[in-house]
PASEBA-1860 file (N, C-alpha, C; in nm, 3 decimals):
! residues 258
1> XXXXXXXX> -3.919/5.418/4.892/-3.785/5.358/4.892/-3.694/5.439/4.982 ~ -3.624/5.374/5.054/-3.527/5.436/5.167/-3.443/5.367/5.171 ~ -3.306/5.420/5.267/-3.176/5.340/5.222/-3.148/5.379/5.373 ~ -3.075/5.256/5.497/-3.016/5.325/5.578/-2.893/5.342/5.610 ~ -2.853/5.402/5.583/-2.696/5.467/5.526/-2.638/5.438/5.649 ~ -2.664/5.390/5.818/-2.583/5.360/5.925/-2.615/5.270/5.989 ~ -2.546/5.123/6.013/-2.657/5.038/6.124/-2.544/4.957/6.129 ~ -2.586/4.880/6.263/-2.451/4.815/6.287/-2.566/4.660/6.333
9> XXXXXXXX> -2.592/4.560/6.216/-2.637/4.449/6.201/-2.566/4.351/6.292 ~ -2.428/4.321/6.310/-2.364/4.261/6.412/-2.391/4.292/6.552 ~ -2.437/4.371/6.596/-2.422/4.428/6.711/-2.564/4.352/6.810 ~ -2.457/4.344/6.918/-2.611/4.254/6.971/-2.722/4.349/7.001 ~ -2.824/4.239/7.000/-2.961/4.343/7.006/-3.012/4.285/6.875 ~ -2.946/4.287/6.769/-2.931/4.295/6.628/-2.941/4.143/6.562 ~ -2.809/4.136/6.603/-2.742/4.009/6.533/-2.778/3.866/6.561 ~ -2.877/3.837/6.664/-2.939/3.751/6.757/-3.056/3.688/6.640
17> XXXXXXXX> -3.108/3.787/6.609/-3.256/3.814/6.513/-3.250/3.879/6.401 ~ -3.106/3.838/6.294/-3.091/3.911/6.240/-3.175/3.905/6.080 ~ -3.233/3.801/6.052/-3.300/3.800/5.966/-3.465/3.852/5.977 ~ -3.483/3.874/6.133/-3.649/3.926/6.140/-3.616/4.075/6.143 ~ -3.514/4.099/6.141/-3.447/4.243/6.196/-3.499/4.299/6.020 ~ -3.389/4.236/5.917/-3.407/4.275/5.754/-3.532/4.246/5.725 ~ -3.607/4.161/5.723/-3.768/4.139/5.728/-3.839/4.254/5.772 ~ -3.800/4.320/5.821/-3.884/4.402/5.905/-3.886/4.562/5.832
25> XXXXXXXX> -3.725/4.563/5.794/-3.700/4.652/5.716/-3.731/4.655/5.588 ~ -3.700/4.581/5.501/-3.782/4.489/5.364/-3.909/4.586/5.367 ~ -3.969/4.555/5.474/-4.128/4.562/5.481/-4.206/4.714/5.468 ~ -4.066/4.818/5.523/-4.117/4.937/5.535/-4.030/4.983/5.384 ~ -3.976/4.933/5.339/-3.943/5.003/5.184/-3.794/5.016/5.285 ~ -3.715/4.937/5.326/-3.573/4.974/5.327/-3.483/4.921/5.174 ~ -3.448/4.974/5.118/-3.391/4.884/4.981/-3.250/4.859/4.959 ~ -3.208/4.927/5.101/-3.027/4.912/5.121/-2.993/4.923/5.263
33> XXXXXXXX> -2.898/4.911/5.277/-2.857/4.908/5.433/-2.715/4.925/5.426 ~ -2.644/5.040/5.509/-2.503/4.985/5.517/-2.478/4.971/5.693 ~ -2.373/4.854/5.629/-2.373/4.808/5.803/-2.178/4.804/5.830 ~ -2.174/4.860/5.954/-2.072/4.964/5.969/-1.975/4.901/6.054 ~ -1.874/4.868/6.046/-1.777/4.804/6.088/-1.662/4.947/6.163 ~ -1.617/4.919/6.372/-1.591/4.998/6.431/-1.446/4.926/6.493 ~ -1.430/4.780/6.512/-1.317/4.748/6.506/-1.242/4.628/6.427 ~ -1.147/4.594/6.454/-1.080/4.512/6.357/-1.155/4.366/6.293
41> XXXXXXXX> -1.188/4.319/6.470/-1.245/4.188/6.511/-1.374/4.181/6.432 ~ -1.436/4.272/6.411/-1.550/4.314/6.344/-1.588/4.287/6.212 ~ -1.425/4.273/6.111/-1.467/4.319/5.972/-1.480/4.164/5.875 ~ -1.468/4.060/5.952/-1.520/3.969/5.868/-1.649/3.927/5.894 ~ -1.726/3.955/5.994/-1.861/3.929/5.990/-1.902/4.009/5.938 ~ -1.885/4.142/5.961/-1.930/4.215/5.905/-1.975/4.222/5.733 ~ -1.839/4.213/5.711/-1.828/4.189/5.532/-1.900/4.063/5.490 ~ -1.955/3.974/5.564/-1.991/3.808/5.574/-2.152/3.854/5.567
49> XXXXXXXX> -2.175/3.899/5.645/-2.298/3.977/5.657/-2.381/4.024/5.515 ~ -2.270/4.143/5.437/-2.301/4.191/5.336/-2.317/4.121/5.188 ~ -2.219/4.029/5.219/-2.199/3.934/5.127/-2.330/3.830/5.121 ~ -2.395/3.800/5.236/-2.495/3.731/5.220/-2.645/3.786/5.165 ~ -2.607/3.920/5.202/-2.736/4.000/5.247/-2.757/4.058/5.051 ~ -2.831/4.044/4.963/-2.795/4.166/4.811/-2.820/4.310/4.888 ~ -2.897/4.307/4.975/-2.932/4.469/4.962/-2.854/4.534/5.104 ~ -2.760/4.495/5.189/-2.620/4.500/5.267/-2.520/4.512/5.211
57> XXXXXXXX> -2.473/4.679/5.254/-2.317/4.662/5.196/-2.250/4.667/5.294 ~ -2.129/4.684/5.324/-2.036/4.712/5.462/-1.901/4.848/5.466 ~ -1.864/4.847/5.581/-1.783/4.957/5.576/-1.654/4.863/5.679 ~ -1.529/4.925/5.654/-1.395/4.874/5.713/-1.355/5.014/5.767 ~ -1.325/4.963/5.942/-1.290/5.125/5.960/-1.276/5.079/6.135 ~ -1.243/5.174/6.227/-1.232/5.173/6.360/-1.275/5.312/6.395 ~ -1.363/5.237/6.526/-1.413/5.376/6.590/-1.325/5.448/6.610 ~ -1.350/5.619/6.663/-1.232/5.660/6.773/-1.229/5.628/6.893
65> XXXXXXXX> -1.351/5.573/6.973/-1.329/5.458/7.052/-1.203/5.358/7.080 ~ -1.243/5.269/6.933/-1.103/5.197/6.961/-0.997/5.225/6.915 ~ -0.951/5.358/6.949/-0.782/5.386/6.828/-0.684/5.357/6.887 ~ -0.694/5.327/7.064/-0.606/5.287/7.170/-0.598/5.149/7.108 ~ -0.662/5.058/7.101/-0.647/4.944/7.121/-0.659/4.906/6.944 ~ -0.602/5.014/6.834/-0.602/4.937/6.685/-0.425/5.070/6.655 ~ -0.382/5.073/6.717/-0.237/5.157/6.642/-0.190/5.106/6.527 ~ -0.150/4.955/6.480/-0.124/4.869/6.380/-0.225/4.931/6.278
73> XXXXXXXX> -0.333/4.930/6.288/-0.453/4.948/6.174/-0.438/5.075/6.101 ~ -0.313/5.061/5.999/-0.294/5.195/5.919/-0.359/5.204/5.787 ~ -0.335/5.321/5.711/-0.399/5.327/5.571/-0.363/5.188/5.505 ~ -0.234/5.160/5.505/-0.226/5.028/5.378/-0.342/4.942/5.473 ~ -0.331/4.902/5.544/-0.425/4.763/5.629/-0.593/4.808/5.599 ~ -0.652/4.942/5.641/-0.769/4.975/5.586/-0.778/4.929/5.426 ~ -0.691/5.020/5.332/-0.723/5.002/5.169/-0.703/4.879/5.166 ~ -0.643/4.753/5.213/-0.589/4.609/5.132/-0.748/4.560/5.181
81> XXXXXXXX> -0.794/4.594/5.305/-0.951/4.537/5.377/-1.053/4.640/5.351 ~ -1.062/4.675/5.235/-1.159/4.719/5.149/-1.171/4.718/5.019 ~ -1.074/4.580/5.039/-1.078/4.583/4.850/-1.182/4.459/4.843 ~ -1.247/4.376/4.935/-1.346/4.319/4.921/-1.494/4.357/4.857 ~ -1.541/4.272/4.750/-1.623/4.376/4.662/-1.717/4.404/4.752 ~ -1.808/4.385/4.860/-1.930/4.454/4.900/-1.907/4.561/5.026 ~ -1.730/4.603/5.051/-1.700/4.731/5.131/-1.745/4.827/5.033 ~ -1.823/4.947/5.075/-1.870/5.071/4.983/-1.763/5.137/5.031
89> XXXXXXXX> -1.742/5.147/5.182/-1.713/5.294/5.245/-1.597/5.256/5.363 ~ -1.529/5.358/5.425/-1.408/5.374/5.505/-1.464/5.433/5.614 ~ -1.481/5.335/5.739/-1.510/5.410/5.883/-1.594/5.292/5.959 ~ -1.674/5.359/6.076/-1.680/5.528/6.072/-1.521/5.522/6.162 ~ -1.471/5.626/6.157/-1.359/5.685/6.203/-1.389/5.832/6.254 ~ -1.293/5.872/6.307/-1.346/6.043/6.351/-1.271/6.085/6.504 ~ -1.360/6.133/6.549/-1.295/6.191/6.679/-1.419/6.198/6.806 ~ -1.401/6.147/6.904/-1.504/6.127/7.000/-1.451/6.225/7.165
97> XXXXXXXX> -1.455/6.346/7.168/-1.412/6.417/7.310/-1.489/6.430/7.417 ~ -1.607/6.362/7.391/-1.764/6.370/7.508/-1.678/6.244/7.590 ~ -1.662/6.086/7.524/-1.624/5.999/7.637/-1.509/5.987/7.627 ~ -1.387/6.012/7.532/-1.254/6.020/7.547/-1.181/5.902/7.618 ~ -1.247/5.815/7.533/-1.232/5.660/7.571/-1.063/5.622/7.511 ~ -1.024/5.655/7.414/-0.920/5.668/7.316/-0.816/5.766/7.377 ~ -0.721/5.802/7.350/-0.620/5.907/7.343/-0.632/5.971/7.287 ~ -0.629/6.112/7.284/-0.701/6.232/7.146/-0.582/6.220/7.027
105> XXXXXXXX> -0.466/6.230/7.065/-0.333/6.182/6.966/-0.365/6.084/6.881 ~ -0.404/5.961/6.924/-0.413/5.867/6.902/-0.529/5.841/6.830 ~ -0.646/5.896/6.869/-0.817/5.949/6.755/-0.731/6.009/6.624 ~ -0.655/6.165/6.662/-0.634/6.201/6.527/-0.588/6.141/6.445 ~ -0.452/6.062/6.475/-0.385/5.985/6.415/-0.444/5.875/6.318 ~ -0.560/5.800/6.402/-0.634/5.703/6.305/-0.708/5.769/6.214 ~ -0.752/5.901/6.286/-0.870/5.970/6.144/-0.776/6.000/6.060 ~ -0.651/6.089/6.052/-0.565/6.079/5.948/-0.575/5.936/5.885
113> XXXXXXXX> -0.511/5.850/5.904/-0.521/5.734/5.862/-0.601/5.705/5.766 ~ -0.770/5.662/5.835/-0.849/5.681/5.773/-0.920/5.755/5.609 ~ -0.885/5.884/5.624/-0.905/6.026/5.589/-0.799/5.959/5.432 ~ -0.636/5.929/5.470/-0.599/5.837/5.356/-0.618/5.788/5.281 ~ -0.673/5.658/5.359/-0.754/5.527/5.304/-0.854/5.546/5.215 ~ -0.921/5.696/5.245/-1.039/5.715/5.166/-1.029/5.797/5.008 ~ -0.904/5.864/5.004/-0.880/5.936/4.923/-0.762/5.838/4.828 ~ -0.679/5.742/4.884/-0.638/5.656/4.802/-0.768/5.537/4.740
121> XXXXXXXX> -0.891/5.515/4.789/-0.942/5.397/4.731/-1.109/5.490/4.670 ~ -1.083/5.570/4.698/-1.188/5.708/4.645/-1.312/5.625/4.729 ~ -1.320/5.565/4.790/-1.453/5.500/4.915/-1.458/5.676/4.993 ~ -1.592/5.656/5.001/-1.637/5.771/5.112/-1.600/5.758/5.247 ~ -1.547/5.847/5.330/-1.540/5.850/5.442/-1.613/5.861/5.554 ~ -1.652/5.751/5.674/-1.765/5.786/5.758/-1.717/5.823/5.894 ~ -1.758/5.971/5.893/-1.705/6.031/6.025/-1.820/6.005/6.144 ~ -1.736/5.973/6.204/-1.798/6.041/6.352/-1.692/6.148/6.482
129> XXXXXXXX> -1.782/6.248/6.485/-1.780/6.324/6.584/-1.826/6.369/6.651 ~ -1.758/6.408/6.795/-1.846/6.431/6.939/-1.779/6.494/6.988 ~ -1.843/6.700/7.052/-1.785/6.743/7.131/-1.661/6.773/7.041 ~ -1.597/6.773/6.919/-1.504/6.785/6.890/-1.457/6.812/6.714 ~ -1.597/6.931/6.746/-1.542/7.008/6.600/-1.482/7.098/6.539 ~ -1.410/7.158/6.639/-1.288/7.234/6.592/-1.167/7.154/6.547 ~ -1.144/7.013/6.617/-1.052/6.978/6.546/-1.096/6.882/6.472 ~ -1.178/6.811/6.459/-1.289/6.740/6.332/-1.231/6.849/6.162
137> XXXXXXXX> -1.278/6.954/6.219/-1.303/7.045/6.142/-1.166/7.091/6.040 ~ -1.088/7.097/6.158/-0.946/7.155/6.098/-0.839/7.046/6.019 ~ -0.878/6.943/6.075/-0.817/6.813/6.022/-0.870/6.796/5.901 ~ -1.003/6.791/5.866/-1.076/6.767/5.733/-1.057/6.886/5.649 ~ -1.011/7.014/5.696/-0.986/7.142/5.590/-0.864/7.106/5.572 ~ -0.728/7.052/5.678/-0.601/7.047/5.606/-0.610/6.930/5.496 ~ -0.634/6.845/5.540/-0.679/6.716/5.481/-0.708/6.711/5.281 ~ -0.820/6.819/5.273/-0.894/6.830/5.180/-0.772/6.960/5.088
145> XXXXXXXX> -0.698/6.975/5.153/-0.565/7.089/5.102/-0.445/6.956/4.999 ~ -0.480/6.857/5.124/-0.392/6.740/5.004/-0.429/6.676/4.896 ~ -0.564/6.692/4.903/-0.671/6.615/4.796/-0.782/6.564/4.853 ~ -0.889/6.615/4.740/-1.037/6.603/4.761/-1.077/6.439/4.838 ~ -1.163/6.455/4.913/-1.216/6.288/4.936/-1.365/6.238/4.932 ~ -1.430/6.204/4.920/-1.609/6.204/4.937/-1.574/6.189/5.090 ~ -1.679/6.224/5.186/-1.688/6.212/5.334/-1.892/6.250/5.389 ~ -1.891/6.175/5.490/-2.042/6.209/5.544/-1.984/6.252/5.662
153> XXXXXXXX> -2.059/6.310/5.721/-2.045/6.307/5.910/-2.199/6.240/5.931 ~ -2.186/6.180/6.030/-2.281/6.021/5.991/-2.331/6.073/6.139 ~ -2.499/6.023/6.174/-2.559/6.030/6.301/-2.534/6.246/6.358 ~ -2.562/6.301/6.251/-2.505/6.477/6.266/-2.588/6.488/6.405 ~ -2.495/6.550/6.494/-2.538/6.621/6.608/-2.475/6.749/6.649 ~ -2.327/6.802/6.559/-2.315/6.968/6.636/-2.393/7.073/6.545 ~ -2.300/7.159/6.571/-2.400/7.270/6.517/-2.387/7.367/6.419 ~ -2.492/7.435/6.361/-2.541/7.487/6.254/-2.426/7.533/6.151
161> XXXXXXXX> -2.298/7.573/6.219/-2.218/7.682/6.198/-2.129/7.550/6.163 ~ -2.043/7.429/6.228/-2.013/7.330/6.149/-2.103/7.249/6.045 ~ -2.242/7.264/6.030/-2.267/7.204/5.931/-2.212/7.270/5.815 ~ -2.217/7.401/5.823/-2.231/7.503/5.696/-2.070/7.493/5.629 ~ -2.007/7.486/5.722/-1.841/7.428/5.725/-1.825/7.328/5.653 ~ -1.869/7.225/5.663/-1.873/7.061/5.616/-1.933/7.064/5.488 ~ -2.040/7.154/5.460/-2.128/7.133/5.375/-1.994/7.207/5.242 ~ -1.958/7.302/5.273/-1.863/7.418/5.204/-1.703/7.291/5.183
169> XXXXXXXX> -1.737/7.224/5.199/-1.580/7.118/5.225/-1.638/7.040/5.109 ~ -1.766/7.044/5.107/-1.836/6.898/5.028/-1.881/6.778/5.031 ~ -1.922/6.805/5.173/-1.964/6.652/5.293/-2.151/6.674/5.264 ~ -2.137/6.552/5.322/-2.280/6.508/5.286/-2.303/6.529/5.439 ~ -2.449/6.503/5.467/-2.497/6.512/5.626/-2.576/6.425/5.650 ~ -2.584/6.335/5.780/-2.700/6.214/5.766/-2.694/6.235/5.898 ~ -2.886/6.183/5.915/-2.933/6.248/6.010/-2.978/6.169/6.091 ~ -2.993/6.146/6.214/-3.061/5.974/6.235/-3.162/5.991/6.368
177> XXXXXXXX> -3.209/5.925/6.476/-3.317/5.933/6.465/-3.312/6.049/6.663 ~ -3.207/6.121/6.636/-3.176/6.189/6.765/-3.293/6.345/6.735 ~ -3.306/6.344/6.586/-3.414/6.451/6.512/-3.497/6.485/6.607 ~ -3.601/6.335/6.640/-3.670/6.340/6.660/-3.714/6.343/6.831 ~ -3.539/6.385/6.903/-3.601/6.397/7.048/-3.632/6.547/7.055 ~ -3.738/6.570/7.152/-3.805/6.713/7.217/-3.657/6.752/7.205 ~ -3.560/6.780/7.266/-3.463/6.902/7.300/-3.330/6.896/7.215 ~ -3.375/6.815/7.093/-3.289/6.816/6.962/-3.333/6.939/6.838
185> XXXXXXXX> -3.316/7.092/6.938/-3.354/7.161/6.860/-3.310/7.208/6.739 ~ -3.220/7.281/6.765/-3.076/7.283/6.676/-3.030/7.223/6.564 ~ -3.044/7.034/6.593/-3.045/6.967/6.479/-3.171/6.965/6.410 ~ -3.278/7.003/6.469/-3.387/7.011/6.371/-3.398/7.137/6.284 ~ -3.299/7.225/6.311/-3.273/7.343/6.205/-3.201/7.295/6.096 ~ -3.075/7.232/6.140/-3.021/7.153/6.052/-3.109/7.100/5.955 ~ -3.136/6.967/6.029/-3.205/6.891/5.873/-3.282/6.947/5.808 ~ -3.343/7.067/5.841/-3.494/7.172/5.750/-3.370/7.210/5.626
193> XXXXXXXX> -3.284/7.217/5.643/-3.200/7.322/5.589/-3.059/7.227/5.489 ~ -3.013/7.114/5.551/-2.929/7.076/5.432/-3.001/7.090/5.306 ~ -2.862/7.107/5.190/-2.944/7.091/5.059/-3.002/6.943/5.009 ~ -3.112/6.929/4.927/-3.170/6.846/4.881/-3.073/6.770/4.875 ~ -2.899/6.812/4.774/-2.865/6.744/4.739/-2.725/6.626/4.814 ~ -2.714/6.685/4.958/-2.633/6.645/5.016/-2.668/6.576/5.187 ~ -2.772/6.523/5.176/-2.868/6.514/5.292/-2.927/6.300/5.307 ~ -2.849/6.225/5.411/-2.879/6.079/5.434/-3.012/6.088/5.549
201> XXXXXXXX> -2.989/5.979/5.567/-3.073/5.935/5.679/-3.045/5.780/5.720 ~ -3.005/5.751/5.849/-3.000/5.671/5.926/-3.053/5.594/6.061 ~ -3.045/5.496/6.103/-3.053/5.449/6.228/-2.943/5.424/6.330 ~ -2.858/5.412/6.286/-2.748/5.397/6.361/-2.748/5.276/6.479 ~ -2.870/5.181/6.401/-2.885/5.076/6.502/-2.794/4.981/6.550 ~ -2.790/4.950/6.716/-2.961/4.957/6.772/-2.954/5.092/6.870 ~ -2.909/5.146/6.828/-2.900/5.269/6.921/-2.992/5.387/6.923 ~ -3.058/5.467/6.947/-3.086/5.623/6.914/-3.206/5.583/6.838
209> XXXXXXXX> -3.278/5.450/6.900/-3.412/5.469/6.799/-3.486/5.562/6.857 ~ -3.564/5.589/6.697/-3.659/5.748/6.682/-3.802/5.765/6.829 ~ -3.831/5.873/6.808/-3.965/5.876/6.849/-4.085/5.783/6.776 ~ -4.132/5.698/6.738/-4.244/5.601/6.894/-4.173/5.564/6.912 ~ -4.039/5.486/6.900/-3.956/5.367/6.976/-3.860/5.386/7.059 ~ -3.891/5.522/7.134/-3.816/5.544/7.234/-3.809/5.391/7.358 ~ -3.654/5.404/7.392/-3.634/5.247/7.519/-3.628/5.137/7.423 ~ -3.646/5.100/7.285/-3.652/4.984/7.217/-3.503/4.958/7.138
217> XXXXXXXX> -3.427/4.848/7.112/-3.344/4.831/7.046/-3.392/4.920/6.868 ~ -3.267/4.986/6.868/-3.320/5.065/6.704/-3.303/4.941/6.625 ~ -3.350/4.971/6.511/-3.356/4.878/6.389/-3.379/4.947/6.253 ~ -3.315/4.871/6.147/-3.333/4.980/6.027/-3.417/5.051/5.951 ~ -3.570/4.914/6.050/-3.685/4.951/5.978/-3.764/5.111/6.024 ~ -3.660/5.120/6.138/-3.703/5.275/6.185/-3.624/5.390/6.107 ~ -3.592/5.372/6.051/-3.532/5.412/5.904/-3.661/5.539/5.904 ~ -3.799/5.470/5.864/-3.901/5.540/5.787/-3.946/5.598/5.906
225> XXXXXXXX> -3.915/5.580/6.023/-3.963/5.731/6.136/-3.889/5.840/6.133 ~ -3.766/5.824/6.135/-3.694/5.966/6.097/-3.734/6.035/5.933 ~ -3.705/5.967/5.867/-3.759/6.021/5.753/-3.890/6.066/5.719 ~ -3.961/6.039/5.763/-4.107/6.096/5.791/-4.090/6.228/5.870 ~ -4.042/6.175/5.989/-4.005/6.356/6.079/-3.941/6.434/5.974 ~ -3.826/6.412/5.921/-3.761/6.456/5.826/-3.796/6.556/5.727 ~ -3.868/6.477/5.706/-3.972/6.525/5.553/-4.072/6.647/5.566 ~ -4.107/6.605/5.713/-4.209/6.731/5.768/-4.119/6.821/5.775
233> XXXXXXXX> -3.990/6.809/5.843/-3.898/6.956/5.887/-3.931/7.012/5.766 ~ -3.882/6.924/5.633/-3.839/6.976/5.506/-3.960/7.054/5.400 ~ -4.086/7.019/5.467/-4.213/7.029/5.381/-4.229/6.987/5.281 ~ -4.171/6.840/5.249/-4.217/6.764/5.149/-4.283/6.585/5.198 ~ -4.293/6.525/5.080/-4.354/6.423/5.157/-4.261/6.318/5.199 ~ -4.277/6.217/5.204/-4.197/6.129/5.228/-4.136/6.051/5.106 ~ -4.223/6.052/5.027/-4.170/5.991/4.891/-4.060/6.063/4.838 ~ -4.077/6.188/4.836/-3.993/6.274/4.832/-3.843/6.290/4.851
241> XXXXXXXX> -3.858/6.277/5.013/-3.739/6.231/5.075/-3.673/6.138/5.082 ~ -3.774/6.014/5.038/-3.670/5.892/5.016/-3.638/5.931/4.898 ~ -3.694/5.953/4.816/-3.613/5.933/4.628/-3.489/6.018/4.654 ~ -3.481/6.121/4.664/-3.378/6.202/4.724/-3.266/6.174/4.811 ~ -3.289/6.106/4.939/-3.170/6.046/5.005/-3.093/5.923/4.939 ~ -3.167/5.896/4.901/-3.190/5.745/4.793/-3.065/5.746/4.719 ~ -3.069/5.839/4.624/-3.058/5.940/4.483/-2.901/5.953/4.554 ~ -2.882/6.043/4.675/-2.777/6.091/4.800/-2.698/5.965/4.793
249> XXXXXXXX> -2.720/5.853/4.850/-2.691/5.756/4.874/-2.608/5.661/4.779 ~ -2.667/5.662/4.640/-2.582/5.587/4.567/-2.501/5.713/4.483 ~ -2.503/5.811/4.474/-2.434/5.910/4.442/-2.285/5.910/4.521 ~ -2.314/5.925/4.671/-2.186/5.906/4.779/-2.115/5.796/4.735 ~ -2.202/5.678/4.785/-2.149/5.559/4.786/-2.162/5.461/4.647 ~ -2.051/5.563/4.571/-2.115/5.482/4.397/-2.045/5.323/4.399 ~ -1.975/5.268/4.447/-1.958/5.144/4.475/-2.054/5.046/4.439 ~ -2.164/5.093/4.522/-2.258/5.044/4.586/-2.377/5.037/4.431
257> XX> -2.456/4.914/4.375/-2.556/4.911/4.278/-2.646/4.898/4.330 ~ -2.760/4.923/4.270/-2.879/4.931/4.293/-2.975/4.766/4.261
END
């Protein structure tokens, strides 16, 4: 049993084939899926999606991508568009400084926002960050000074010394299928090393599928390639690791039934 805690089902590649896509996943023991909503335009299919799907939940949230083009999209507008019953979670939101597509003012501002939204509707928060964990970092320590929030950093790629940070904040870590490239060393220290008890796993599809499916649209059913790599970092089996992320999963996202 596995759960993939990141995938973006709308997204083309995806959404074309989207029922051979869950079929496929079904098949390898996926038993949940959350599928992740990045801008506004997004959140009724999205939620439409989940609603159809029992084992799909959804998330309401804007990339930092789009924070230029969502300023309107404040905490009240997130919490009122997550009071739909199959939203688990708030995001992903965060801070992106590799393509700096957004205004960095304008990133923080929505992750504040965000960061809100999550601590008024107690939904977990799904970060993303890039290139930009010092202030990732400092925002989520002042943040957590106003009151506690559940939070992941979703698709983890910096390093060792912010995990240990995040982990000490009380963030969960999910890992997805970047594990498994040759010169993803670093993060493969990482995942050996989160605790049992604070540790996802994702696809983040269709993006960043794992090793064999390097060049292929990701899909959730590649779910069970990272987790397999996973499991080896960890020296347990795979059963293992799913019951455990599993376990992770509806723990974070208690919204969310089984």
């Amino acid at each position: 049993m596995l759960v993939d805690s990141h995938c973006h089902l709308n997204y083309d590649g995806l959404v074309d084939r989207q029922q051979e896509v869950l079929a496929a996943a079904r098949a390898r023991g996926v038993s949940a899926m959350l599928n992740i909503s990045t801008r506004e335009s997004e959140w009724d299919d999205v939620v439409a999606t989940a609603e159809r799907e029992s084992d799909v939940w959804a998330s309401i949230g804007i990339h930092p991508h789009e924070a230029d083009a969502h300023p309107e999209v404040d905490t009240a507008k997130l919490v009122a568009a997550a009071e739909r019953a199959r939203v688990i979670g708030i995001g992903e939101s965060g801070l992106d400084y590799y393509y700096d597509h957004s205004d960095r003012d304008q990133q923080r501002r929505g992750f504040r926002a965000h960061v809100a939204a999550s601590r008024e509707t107690g939904l977990p928060l799904i970060i993303h960050t890039r290139e930009a964990e010092v202030d990732t970092f400092q925002i989520l320590q002042e943040e957590m000074g106003k009151g506690a929030f559940p939070a992941l950093i979703h698709c983890f790629t910096a390093s060792a010394d912010f995990a240990e940070k995040v982990l000490n904040l009380g963030l969960y870590i999910s890992i997805s299928g970047i594990v498994t490239f040759k010169n993803a060393k670093e993060l493969k220290d990482v995942a050996a090393k989160v605790p049992d008890d604070r540790l996802l796993v994702e696809t983040d599809s269709p993006f960043l599928a794992p090793v064999p499916h390097r060049g292929k649209p990701c899909e959730p059913a590649f779910v069970a390639d990272t987790a397999a790599y996973v499991a080896e970092l960890r020296s347990v089996s795979i059963e293992q690791l799913g019951e455990s992320t599993t376990e992770n999963f509806y723990t974070l996202f208690s919204k969310a039934v089984r």
